[in-house]
PyMOL CGO cylinders between C-alpha atoms (Angstrom):
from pymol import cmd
from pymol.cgo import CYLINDER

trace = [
    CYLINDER, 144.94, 120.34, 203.93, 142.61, 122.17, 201.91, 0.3, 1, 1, 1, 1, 1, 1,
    CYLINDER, 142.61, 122.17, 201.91, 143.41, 125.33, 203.47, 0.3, 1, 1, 1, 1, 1, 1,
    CYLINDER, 143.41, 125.33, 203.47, 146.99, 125.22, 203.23, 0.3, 1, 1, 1, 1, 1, 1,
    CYLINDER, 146.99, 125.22, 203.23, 146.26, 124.35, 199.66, 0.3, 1, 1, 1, 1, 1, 1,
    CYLINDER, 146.26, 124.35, 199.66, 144.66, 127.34, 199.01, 0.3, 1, 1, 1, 1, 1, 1,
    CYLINDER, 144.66, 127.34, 199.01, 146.61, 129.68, 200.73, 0.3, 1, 1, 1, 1, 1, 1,
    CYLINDER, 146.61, 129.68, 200.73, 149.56, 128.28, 198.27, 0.3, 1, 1, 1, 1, 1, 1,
    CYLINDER, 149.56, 128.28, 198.27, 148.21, 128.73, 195.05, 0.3, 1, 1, 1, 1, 1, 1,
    CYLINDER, 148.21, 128.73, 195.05, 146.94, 132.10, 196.44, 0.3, 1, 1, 1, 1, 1, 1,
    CYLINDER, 146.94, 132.10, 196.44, 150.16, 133.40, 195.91, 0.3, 1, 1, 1, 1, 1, 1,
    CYLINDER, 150.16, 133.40, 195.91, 150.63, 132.31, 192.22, 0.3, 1, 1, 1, 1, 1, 1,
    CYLINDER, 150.63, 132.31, 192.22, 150.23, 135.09, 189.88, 0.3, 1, 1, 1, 1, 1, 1,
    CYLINDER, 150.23, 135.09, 189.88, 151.47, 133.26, 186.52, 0.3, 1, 1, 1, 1, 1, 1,
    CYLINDER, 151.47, 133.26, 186.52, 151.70, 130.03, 185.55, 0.3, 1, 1, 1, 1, 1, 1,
    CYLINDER, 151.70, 130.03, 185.55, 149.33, 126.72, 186.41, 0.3, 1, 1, 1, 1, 1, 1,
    CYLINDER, 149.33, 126.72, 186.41, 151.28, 124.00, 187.41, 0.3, 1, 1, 1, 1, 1, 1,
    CYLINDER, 151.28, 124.00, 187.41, 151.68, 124.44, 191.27, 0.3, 1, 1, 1, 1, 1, 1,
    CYLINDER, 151.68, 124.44, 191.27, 147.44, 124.36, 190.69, 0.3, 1, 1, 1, 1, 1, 1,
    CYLINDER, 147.44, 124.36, 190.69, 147.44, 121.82, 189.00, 0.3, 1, 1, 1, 1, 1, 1,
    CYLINDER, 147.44, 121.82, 189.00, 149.85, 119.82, 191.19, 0.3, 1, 1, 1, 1, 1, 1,
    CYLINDER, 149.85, 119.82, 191.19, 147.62, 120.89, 194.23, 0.3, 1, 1, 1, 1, 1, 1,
    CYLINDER, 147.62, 120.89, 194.23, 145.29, 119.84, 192.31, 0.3, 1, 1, 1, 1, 1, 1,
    CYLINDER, 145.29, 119.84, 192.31, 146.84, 115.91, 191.95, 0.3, 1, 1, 1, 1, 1, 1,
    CYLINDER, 146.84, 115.91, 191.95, 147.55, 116.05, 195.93, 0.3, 1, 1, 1, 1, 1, 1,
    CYLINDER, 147.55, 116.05, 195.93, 144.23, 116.82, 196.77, 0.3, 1, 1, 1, 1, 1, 1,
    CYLINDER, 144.23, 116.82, 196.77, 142.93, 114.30, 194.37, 0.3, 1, 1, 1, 1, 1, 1,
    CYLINDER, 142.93, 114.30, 194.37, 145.00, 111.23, 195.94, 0.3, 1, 1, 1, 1, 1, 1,
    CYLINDER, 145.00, 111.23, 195.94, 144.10, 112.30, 199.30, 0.3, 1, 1, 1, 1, 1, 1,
    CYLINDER, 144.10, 112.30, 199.30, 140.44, 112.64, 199.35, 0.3, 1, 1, 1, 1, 1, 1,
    CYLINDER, 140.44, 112.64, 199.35, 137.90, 110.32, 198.00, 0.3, 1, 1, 1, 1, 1, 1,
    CYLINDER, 137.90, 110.32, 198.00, 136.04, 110.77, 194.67, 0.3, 1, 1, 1, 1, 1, 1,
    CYLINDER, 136.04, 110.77, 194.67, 132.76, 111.13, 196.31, 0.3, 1, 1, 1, 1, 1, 1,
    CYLINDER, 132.76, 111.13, 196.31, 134.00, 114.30, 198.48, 0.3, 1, 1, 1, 1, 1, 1,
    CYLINDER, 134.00, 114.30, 198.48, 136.23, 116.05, 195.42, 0.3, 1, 1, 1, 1, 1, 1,
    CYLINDER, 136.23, 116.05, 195.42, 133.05, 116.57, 193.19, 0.3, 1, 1, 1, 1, 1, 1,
    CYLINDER, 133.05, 116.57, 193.19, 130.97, 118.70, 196.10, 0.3, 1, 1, 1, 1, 1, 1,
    CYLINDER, 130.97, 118.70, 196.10, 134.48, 120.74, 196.93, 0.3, 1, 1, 1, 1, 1, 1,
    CYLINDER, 134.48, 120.74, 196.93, 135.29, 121.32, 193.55, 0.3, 1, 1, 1, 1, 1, 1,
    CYLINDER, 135.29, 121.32, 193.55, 131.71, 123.03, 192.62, 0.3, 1, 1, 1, 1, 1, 1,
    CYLINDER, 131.71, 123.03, 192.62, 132.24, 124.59, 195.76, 0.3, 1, 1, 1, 1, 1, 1,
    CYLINDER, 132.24, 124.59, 195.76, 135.79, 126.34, 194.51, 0.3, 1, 1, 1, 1, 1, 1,
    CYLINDER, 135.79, 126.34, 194.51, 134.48, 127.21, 191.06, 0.3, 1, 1, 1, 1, 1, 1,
    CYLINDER, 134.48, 127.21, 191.06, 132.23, 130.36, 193.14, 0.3, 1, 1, 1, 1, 1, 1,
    CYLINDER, 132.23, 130.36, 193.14, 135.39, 131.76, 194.69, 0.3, 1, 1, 1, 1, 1, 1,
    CYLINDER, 135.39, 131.76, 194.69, 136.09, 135.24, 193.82, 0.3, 1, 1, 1, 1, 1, 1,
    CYLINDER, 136.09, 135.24, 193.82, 139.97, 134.20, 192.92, 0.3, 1, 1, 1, 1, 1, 1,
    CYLINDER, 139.97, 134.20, 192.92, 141.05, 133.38, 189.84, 0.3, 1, 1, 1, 1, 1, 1,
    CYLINDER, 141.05, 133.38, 189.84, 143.53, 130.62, 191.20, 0.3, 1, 1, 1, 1, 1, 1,
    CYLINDER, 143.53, 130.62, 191.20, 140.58, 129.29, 193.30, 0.3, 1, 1, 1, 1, 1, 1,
    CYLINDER, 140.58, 129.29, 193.30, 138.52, 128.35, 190.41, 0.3, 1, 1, 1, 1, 1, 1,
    CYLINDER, 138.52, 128.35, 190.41, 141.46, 127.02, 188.14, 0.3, 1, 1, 1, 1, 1, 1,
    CYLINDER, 141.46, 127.02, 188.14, 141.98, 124.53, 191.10, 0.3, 1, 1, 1, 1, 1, 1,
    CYLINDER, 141.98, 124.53, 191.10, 138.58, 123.69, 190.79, 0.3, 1, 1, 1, 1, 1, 1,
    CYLINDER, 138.58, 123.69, 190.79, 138.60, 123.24, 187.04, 0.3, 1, 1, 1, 1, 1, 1,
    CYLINDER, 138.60, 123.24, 187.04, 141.77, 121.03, 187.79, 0.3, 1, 1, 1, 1, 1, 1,
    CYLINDER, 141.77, 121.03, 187.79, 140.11, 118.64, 190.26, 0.3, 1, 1, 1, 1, 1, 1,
    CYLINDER, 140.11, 118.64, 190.26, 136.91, 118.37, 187.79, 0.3, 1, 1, 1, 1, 1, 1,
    CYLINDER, 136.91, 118.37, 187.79, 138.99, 117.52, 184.56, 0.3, 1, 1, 1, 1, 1, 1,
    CYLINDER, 138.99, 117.52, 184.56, 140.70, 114.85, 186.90, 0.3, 1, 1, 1, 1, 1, 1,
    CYLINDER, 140.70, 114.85, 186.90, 137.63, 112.92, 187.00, 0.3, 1, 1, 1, 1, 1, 1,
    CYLINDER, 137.63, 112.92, 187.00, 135.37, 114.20, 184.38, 0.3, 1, 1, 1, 1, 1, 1,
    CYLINDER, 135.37, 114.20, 184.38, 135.75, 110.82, 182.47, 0.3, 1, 1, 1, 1, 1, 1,
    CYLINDER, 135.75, 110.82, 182.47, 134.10, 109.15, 185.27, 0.3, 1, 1, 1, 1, 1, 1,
    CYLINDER, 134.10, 109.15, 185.27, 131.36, 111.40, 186.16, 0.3, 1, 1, 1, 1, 1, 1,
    CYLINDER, 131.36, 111.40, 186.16, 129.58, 112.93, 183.22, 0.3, 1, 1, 1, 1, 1, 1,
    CYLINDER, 129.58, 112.93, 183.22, 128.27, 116.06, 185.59, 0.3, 1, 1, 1, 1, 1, 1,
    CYLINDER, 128.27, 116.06, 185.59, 131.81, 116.99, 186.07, 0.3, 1, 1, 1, 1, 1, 1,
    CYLINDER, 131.81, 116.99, 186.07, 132.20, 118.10, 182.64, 0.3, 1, 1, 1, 1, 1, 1,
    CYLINDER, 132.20, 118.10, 182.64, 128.65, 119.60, 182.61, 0.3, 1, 1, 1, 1, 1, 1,
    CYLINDER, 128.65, 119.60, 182.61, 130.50, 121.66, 185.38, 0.3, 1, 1, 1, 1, 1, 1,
    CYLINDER, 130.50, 121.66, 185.38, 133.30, 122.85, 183.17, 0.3, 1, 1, 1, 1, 1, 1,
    CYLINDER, 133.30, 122.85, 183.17, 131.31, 123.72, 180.65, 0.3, 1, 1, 1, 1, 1, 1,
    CYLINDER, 131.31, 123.72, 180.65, 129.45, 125.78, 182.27, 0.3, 1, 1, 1, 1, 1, 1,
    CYLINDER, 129.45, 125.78, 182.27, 132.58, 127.52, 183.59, 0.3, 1, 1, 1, 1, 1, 1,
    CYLINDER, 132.58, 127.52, 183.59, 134.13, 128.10, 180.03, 0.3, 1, 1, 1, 1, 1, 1,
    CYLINDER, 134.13, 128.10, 180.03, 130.73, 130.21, 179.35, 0.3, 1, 1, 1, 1, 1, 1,
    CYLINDER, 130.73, 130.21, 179.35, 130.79, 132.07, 182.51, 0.3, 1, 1, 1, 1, 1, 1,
    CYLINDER, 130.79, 132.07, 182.51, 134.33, 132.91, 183.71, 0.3, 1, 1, 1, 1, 1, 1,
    CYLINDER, 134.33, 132.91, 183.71, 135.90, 136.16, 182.69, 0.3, 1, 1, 1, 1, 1, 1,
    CYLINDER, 135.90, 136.16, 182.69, 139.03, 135.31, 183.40, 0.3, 1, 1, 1, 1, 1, 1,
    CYLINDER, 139.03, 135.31, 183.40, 141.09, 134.48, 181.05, 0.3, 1, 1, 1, 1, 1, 1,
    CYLINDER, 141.09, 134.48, 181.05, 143.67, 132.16, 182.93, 0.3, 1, 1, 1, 1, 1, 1,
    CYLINDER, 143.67, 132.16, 182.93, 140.70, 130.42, 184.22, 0.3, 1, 1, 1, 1, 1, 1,
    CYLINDER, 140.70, 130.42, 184.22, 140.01, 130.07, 180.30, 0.3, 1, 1, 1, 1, 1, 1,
    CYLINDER, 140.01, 130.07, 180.30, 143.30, 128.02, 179.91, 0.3, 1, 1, 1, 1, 1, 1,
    CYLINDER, 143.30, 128.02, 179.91, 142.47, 126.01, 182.86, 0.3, 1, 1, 1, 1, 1, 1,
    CYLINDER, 142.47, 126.01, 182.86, 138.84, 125.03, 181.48, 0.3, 1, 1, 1, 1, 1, 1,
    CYLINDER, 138.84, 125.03, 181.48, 140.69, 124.28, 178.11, 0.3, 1, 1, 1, 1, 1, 1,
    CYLINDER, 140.69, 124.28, 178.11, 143.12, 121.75, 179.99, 0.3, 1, 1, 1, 1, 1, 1,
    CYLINDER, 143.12, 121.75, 179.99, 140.44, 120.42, 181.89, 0.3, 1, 1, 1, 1, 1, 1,
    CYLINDER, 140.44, 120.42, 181.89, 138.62, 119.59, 178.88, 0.3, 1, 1, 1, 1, 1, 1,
    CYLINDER, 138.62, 119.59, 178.88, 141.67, 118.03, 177.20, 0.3, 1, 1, 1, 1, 1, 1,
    CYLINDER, 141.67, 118.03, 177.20, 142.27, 115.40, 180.52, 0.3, 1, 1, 1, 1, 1, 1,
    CYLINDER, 142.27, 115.40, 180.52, 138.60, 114.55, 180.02, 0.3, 1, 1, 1, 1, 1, 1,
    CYLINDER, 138.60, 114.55, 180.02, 139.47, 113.55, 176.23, 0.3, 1, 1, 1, 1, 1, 1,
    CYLINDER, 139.47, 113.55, 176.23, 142.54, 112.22, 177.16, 0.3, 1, 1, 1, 1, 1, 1,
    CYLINDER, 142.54, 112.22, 177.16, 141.09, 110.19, 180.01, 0.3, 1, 1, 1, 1, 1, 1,
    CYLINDER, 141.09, 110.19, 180.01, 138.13, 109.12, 177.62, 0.3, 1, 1, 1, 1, 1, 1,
    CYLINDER, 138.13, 109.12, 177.62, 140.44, 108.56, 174.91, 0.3, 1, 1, 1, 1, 1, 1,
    CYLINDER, 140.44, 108.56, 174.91, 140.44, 111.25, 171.76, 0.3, 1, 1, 1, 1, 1, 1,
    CYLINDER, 140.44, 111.25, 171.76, 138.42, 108.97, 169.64, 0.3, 1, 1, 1, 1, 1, 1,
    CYLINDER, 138.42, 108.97, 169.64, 135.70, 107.92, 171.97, 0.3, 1, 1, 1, 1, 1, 1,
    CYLINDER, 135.70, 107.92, 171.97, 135.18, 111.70, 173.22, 0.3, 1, 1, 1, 1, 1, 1,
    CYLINDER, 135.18, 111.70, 173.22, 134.74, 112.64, 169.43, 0.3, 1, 1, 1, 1, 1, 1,
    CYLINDER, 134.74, 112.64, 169.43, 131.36, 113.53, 170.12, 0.3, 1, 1, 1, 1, 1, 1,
    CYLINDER, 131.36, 113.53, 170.12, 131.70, 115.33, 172.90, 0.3, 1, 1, 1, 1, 1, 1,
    CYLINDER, 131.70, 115.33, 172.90, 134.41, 117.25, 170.98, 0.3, 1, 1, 1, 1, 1, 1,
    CYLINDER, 134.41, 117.25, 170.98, 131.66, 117.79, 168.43, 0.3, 1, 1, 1, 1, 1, 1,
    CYLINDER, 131.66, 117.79, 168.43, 128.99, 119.14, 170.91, 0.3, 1, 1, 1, 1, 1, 1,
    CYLINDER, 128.99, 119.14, 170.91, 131.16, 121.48, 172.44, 0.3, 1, 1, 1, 1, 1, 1,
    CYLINDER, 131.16, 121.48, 172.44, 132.20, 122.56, 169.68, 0.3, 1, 1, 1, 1, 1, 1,
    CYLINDER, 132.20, 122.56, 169.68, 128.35, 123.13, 168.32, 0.3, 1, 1, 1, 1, 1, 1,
    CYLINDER, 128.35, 123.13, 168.32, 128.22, 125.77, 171.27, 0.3, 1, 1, 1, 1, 1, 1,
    CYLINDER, 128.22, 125.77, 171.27, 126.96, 128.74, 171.37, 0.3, 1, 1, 1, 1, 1, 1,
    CYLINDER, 126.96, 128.74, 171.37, 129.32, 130.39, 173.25, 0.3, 1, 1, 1, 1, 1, 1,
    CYLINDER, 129.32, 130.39, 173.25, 132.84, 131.05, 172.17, 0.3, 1, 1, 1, 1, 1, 1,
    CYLINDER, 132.84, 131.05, 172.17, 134.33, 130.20, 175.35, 0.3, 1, 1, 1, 1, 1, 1,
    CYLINDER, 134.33, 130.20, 175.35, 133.08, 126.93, 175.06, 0.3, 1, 1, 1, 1, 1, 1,
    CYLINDER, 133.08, 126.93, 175.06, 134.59, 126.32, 171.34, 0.3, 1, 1, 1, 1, 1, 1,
    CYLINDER, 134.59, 126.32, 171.34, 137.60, 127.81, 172.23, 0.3, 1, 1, 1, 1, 1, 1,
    CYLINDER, 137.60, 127.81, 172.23, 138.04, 124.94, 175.31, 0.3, 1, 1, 1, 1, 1, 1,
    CYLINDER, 138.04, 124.94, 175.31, 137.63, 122.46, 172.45, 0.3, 1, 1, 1, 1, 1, 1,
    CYLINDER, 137.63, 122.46, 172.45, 140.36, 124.30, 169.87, 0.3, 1, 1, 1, 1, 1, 1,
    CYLINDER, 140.36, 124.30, 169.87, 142.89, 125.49, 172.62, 0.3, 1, 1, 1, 1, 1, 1,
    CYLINDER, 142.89, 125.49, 172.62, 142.81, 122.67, 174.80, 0.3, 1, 1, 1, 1, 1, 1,
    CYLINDER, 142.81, 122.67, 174.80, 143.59, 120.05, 172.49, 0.3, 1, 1, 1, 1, 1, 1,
    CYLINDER, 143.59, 120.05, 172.49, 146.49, 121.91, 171.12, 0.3, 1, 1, 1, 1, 1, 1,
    CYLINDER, 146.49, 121.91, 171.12, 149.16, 120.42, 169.58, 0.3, 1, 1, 1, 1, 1, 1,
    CYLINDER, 149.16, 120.42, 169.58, 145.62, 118.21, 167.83, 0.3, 1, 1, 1, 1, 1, 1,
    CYLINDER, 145.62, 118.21, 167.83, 147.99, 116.20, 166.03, 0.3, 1, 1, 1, 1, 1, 1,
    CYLINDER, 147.99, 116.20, 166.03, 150.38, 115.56, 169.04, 0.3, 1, 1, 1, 1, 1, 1,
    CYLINDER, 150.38, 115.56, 169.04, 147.67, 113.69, 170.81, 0.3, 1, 1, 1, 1, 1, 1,
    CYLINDER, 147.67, 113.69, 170.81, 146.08, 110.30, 169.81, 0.3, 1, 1, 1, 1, 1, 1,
    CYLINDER, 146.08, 110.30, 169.81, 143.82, 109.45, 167.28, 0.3, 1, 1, 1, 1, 1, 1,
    CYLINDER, 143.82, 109.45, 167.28, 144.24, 113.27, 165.74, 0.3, 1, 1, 1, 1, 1, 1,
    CYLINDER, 144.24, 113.27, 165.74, 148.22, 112.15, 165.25, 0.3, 1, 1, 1, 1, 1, 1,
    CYLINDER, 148.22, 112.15, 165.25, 147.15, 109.47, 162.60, 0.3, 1, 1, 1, 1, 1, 1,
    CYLINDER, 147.15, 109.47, 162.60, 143.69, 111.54, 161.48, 0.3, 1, 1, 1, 1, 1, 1,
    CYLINDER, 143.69, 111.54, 161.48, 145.25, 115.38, 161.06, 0.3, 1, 1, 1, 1, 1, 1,
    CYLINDER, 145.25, 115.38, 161.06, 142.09, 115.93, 158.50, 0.3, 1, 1, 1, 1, 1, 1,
    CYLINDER, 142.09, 115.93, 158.50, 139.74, 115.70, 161.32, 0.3, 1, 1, 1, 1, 1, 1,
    CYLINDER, 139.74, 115.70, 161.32, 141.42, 117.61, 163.45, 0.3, 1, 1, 1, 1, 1, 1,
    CYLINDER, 141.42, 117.61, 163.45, 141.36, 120.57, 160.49, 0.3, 1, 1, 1, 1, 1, 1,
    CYLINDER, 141.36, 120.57, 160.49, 137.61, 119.79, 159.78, 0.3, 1, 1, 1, 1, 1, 1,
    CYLINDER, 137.61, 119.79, 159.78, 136.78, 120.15, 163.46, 0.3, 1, 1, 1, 1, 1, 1,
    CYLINDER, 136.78, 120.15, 163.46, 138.92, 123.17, 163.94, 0.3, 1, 1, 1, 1, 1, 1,
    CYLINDER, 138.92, 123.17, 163.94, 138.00, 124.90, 160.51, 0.3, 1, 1, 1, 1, 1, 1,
    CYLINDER, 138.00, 124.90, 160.51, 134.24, 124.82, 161.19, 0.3, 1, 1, 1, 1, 1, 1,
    CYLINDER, 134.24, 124.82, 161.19, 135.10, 128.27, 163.55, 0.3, 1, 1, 1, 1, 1, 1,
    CYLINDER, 135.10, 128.27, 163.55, 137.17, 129.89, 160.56, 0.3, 1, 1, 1, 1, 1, 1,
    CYLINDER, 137.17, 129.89, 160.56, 134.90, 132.81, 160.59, 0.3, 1, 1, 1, 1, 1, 1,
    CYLINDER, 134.90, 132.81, 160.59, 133.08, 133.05, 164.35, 0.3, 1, 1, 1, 1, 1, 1,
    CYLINDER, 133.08, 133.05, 164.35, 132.61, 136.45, 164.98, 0.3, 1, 1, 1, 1, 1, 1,
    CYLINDER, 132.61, 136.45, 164.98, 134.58, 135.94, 168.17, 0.3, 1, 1, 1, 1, 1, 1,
    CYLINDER, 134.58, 135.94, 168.17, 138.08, 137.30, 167.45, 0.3, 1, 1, 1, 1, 1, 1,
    CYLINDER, 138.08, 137.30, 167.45, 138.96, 135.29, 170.67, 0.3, 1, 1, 1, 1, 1, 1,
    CYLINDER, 138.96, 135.29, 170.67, 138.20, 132.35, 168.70, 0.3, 1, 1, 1, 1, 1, 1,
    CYLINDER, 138.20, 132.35, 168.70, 139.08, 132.56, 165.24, 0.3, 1, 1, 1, 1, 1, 1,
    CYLINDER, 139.08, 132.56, 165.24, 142.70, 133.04, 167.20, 0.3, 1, 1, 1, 1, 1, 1,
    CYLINDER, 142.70, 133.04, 167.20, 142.80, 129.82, 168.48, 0.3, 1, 1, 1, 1, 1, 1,
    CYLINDER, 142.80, 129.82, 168.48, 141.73, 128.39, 165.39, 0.3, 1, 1, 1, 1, 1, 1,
    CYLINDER, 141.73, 128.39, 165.39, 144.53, 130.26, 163.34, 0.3, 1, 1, 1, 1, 1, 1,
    CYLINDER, 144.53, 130.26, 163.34, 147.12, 129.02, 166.12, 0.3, 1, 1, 1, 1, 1, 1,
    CYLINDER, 147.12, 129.02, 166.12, 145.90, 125.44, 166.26, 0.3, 1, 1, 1, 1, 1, 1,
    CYLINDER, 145.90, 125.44, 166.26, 145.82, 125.46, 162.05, 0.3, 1, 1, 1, 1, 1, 1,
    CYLINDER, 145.82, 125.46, 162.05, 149.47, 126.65, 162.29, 0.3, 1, 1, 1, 1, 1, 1,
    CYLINDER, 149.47, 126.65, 162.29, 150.63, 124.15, 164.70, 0.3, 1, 1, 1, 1, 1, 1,
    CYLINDER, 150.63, 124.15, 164.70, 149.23, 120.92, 162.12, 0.3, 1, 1, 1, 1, 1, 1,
    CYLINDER, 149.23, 120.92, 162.12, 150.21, 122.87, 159.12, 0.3, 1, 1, 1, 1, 1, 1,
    CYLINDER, 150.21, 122.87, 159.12, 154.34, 122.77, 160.54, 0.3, 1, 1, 1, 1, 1, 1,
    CYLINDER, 154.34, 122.77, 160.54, 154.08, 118.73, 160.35, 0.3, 1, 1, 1, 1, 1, 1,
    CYLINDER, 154.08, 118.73, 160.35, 150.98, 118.64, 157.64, 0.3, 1, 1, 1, 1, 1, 1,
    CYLINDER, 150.98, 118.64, 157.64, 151.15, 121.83, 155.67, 0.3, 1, 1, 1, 1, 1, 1,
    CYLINDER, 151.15, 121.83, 155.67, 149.76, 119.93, 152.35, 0.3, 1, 1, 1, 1, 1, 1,
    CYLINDER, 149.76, 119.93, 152.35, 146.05, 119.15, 154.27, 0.3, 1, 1, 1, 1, 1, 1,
    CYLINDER, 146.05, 119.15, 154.27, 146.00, 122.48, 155.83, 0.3, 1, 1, 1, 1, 1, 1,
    CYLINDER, 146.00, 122.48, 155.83, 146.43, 124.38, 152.45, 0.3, 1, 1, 1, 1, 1, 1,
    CYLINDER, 146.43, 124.38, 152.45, 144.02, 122.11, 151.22, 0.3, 1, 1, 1, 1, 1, 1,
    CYLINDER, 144.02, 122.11, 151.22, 141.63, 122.98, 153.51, 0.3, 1, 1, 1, 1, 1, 1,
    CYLINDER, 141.63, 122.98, 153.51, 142.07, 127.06, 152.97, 0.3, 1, 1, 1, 1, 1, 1,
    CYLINDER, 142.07, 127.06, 152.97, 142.18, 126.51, 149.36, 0.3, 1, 1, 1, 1, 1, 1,
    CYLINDER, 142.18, 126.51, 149.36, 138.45, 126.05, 149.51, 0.3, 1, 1, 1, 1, 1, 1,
    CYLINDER, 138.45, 126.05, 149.51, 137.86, 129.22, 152.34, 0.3, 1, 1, 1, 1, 1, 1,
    CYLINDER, 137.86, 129.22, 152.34, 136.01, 132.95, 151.09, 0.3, 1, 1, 1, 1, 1, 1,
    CYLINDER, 136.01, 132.95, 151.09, 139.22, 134.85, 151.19, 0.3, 1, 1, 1, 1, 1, 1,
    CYLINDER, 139.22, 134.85, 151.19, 136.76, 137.67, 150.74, 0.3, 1, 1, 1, 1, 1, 1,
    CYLINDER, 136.76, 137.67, 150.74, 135.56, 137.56, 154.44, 0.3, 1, 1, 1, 1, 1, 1,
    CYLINDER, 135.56, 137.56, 154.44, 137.37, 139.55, 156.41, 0.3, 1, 1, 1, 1, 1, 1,
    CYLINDER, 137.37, 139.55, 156.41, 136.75, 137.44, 159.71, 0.3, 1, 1, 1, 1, 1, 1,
    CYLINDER, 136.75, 137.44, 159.71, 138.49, 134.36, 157.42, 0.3, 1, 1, 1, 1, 1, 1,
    CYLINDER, 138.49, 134.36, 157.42, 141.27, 136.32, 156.41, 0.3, 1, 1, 1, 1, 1, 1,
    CYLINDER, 141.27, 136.32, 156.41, 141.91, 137.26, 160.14, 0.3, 1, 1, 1, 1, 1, 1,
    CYLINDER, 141.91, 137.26, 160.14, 141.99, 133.76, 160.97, 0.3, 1, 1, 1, 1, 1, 1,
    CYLINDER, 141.99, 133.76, 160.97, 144.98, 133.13, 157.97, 0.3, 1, 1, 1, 1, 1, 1,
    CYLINDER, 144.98, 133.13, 157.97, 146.60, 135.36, 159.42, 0.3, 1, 1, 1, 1, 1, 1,
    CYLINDER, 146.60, 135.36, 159.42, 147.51, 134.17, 162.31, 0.3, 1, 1, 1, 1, 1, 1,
    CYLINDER, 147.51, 134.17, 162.31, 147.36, 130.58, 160.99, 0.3, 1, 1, 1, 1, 1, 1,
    CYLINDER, 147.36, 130.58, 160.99, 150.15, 131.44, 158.23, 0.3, 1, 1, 1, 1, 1, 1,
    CYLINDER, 150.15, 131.44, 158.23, 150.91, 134.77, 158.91, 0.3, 1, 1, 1, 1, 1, 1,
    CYLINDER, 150.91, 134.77, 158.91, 149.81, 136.26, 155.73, 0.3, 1, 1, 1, 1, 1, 1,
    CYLINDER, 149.81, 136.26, 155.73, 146.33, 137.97, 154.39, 0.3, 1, 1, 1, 1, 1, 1,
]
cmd.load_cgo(trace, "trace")
């Protein structure tokens, strides 16, 4: 089964959801015990698909076993590709959603406390729309706190995501976002980067 698996989503140049479906199939067929050591094992394949699946079957059951997160972590620093990027971003969003968005608040923090950009940007793109998942949907100022704190990373990578994800709150809550530039150094050109794309203006 695995096999034919694979040999499917080899085939997929765009798009994830035939992964991540794979991914579900896999999932209800095999027990928890024997997904962790086949995921890890997919994460060192040289294609791009390969990996996503991976990520796919670790965000699945990240809320249960702590190391599976560890493992997509570790992925988001490492992988150069960037549609393995998305995948580690909507790995780490089933792990919050699993955990529920509240609870995983400080492992929302941590991650986002990273070194690595790749890591913050999991944490910012994955939980796109913030305020279109729970907890963030009645608490849109911690979503901007949390996504503000990268307003001037010098990871352009990053300060995109940011920009996007500010845009997205500021379409339902465009008073707290303006709030919350009001007090930015519109002198720094990383910041004023990041408005752009958040509001489309400099």
């Amino acid at each position: 089964m695995i096999e034919e698996s694979l040999q499917k989503i080899l085939k997929i140049e765009n798009g994830f959801k035939e992964i991540e479906a794979e991914a579900a199939k896999i999932g209800s067929s095999l027990t928890p015990l024997s997904i962790f050591p086949l995921a890890k094992e997919l994460l060192t394949h040289d294609a791009f698909q390969v990996r996503s699946l991976g990520l796919f079957l670790l965000g699945n059951m990240a809320s249960a076993k702590p190391m599976a997160i560890s493992l997509i972590r570790e992925q988001a620093r490492i992988d150069l590709n960037w549609r393995v990027q998305e995948i580690a971003a909507k790995a780490f969003d089933r792990y919050c959603g699993d955990t529920g968005y509240e609870s995983a608040l400080p492992v929302i923090e941590d991650w986002l406390n990273d070194s690595h950009p790749n890591v913050c940007r999991a944490v910012t793109e994955g939980l796109r729309i913030w305020t279109a998942r729970p907890y963030f949907n009645s608490h849109p100022e911690v979503a901007i706190r949390l996504i503000s704190r990268h307003k001037a990373h010098e990871s352009e990578y990053l300060r995109k995501s940011v920009g996007n994800a500010l845009r997205d709150i500021s379409k339902k809550f465009p008073e707290l976002v303006n709030a919350e530039i009001l007090g930015w150094d519109k002198g720094n050109s990383l910041i004023t980067l990041t408005m752009k794309h958040a509001f489309n203006r400099c």
